[in-house]
N, C-alpha and C positions, 0 to 999 in steps of 0.2 A: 679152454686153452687157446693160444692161438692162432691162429689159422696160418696155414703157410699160401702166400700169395698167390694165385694162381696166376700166369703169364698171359698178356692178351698177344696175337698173333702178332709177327713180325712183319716189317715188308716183304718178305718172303712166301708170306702167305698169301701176299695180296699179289700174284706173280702175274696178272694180267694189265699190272701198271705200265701201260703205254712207253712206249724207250723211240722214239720218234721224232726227228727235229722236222720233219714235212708234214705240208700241208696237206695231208692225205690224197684224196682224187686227182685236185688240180695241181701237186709237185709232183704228185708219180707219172701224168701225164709229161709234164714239161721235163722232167729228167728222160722219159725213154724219149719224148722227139731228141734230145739233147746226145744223147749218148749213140743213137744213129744203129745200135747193135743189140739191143733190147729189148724187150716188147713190154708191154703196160702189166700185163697178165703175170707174165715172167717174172718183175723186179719187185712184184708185187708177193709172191712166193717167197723172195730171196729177204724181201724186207719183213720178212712176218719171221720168217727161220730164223732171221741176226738177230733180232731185235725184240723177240720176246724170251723173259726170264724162265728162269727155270720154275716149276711149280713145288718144287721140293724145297728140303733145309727150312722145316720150320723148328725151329733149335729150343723149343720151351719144354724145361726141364721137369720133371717129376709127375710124366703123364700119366703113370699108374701106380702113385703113391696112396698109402691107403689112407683113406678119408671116412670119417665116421656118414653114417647115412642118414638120410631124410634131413641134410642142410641144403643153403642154397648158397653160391659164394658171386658174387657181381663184381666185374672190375670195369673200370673205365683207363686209355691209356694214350697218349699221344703218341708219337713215332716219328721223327724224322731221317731220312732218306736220301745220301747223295749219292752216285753213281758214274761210272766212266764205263762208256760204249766201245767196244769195238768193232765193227761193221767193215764187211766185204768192199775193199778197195774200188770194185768197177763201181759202186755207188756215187762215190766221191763225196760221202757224208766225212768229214773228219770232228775231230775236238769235240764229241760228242757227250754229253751231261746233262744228268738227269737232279732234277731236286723234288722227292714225295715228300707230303705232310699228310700223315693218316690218322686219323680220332676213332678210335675201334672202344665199341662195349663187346663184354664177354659176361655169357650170363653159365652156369653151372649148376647141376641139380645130383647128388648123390641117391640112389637106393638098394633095396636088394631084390634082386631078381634070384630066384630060385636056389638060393641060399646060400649068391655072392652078393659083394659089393659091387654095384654098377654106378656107372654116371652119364650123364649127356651134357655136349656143350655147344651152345648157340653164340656166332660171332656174328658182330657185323659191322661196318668200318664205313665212314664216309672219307674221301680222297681228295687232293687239290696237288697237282702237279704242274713242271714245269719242265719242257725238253728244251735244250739248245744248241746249236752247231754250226759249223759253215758248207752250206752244201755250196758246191763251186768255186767253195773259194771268199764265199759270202755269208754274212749271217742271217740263220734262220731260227726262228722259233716254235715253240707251238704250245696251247697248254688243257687242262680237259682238269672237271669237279665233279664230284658225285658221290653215288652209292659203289660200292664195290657191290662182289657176290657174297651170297651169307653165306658162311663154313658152320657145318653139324659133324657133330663127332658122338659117338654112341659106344663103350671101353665096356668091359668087365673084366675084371681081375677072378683068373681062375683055378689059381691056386695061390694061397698066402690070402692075408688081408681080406680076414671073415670080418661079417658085414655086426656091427656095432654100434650103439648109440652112447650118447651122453656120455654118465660116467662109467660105464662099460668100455666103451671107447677108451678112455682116459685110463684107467686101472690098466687096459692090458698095452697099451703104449707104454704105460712105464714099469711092465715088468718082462715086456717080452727081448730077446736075446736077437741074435746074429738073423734076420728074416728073409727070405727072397719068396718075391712076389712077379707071378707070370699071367699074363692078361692077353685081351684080343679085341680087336676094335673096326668099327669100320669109321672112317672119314669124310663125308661128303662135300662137293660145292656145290652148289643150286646157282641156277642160272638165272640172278634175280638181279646183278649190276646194270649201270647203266653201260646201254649197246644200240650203237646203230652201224647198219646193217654195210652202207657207203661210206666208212672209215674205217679205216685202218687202226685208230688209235682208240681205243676204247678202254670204259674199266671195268666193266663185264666180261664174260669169257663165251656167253651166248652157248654153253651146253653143260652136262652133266662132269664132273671126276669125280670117281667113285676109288677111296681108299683105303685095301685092307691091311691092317697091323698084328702084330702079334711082337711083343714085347717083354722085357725080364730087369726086374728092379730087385739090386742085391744091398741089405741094409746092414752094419755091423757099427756098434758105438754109433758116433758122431758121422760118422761117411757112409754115404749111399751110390751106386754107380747104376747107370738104366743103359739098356740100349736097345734100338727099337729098330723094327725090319719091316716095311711096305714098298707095296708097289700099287701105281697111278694108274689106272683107267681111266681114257674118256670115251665121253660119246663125240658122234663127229656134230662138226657145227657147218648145216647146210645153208647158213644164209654170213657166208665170211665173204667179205669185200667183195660188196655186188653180186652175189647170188652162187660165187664160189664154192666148193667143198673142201672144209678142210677136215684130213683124219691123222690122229696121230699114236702113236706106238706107245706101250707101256713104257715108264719111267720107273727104275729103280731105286729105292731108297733107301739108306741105313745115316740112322744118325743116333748120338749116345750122351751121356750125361756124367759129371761127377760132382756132388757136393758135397758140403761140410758144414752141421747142422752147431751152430753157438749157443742158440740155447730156443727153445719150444718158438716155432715161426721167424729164427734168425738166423738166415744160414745165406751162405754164396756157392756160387757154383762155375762150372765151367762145360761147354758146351761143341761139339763140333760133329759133322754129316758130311754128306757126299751123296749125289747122284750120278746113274750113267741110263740113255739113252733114250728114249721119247723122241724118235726121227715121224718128220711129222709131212703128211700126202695133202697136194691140194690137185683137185682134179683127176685123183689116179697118177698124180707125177711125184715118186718119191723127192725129198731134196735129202742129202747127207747131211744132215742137221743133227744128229746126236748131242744129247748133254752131256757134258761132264763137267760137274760145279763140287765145290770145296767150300765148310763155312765152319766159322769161329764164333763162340756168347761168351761173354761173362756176365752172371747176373749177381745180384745184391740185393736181399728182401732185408726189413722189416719192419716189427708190429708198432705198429701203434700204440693200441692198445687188442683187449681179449677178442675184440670184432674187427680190425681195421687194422690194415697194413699196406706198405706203398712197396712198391717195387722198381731198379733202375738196370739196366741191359745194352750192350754195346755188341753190337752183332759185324760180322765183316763176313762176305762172301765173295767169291773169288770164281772166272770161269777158265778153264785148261783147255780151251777151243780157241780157234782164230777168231774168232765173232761167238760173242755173248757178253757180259754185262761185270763189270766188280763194281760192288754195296759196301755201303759202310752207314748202320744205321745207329739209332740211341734214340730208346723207349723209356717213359718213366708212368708209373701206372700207380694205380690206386684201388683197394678190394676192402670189399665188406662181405663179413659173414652174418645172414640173418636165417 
């Protein structure tokens, strides 16, 4: 039968994409001689708070839809990314814009663990950005390539959605009725992008976030609704801009799903989340930096044929803070089932 796409991550997921129109070291030194009331240390804090995204709202739908086991599903997906900055007035960064282009593989592996269906999922994304603005008054820019961090995700659904093969699989997909399926997951980042340690702008996150889920997918006819509840851990990262410490507070998460299946692997859907709070210490010096972000998907799958199907995603997120970020991206991807 065939396979329902699986979604490779959004810019959203990539939340440590740089939002920066300075020259790291040497503009943050010449803005505080410049500004005569602030210290290097300081504006160094306040530009890490504006200026990085939220780690939440990854909006890819049908995370614990049951999947027959022992397949593997592979997707490859581009991503483009524009963005409007808002940043703290004593800056005097204005007109600030971002443009990411991300090429993420997604790899997938269903089985059964103790007589559910489980799955793990390995991401990883190479990045090429562009910030630009006027600090002063003047135009600046700045731009940074690479590897992002890998994202692992590890689900089991544990209740609903017994673990099946072939056409065992197939038989009871098309005879079973109204289902809802409730599962638990954890979400990891590894701290494998690239990072150096005297900038600011990086696309690394240089430490651990560790994310637990626990989620509920209700299926009747053709319409399915999911909606999913985590919250973000990280570990602190002791080597942020020159040997600083930065710690930050849990992030809470809920984001949920609706679509509406046309027929075996062709369906669309709609998508929307919200996070609140992840205030974030460098030095032992709280800053009021709370999130509070808002986001919207539409997605579009389908097959190909019985192994291959493409997928196409238009994501917009949106921040309710004086300083943070609105996105507006569009993903189009491509999966095989072998």
């Amino acid at each position: 039968m065939p396979v329902d796409v699986p979604h490779v991550p959004t810019m959203k997921s990539f939340p440590t994409a740089p939002v920066s129109v300075i020259k790291d070291y040497q503009a943050l030194h010449i803005m505080s001689m410049k500004s005569g009331i602030i210290g290097g240390g300081l504006l160094a804090m306040i530009l890490y708070s504006c200026l990085t995204p939220t780690l939440a709202l990854d909006l890819a739908p049908r995370q614990w839809s049951h999947l027959p086991t022992d397949i593997n599903l592979t997707a490859v997906a581009y991503v483009k990314t524009d963005a409007d900055i808002t940043i703290d007035p004593v800056l005097r960064l204005e007109d600030v814009e971002m443009e990411l282009d991300t090429w993420a593989f997604r790899h997938i592996h269903t089985f059964e663990l103790l007589g559910k269906s489980a799955r793990v999922d390995i991401t990883q994304a190479y990045q090429e950005g562009v910030w630009t603005g006027l600090l002063d008054g003047s135009p600046a820019s700045t731009s940074r390539h690479g590897l992002s961090d890998t994202f692992a995700r590890f689900s089991v659904n544990l209740y609903g959605a017994p673990p099946m093969k072939g056409k065992e699989y197939g038989a009871y997909r098309n005879r079973v009725g109204p289902e809802t399926v409730v599962g638990a997951g954890l979400a990891v980042r590894l701290p494998t992008g690239d990072y150096m340690e005297d900038k600011l702008i990086n696309l690394g996150n240089n430490r651990f976030t560790l994310r637990p889920q626990i989620g509920v997918q209700h299926t009747s006819g053709k319409w399915s609704a999911e909606l999913t509840a985590e919250i973000a851990f990280h570990t602190d990262n002791d080597e942020f801009f020159n040997g600083n410490k930065l710690e930050q507070d849990p992030l809470f998460i809920t984001h949920g799903n609706i679509t509406h299946t046309f027929s075996p692997g062709h369906w669309a859907g709609l998508s929307f989340g919200f996070d609140r709070g992840g205030e974030s210490t460098i030095n032992g010096v709280a800053k009021e930096d709370r999130k509070k972000d808002t986001g919207y998907a539409l997605h579009y799958v389908l097959p190909i044929n019985r192994q291959a199907g493409v997928s196409i995603s238009y994501i917009k997120t949106r921040t309710h803070e004086d300083v943070g970020m609105d996105t507006d991206s569009l993903s189009a991807a491509v999966s095989l089932l072998w």
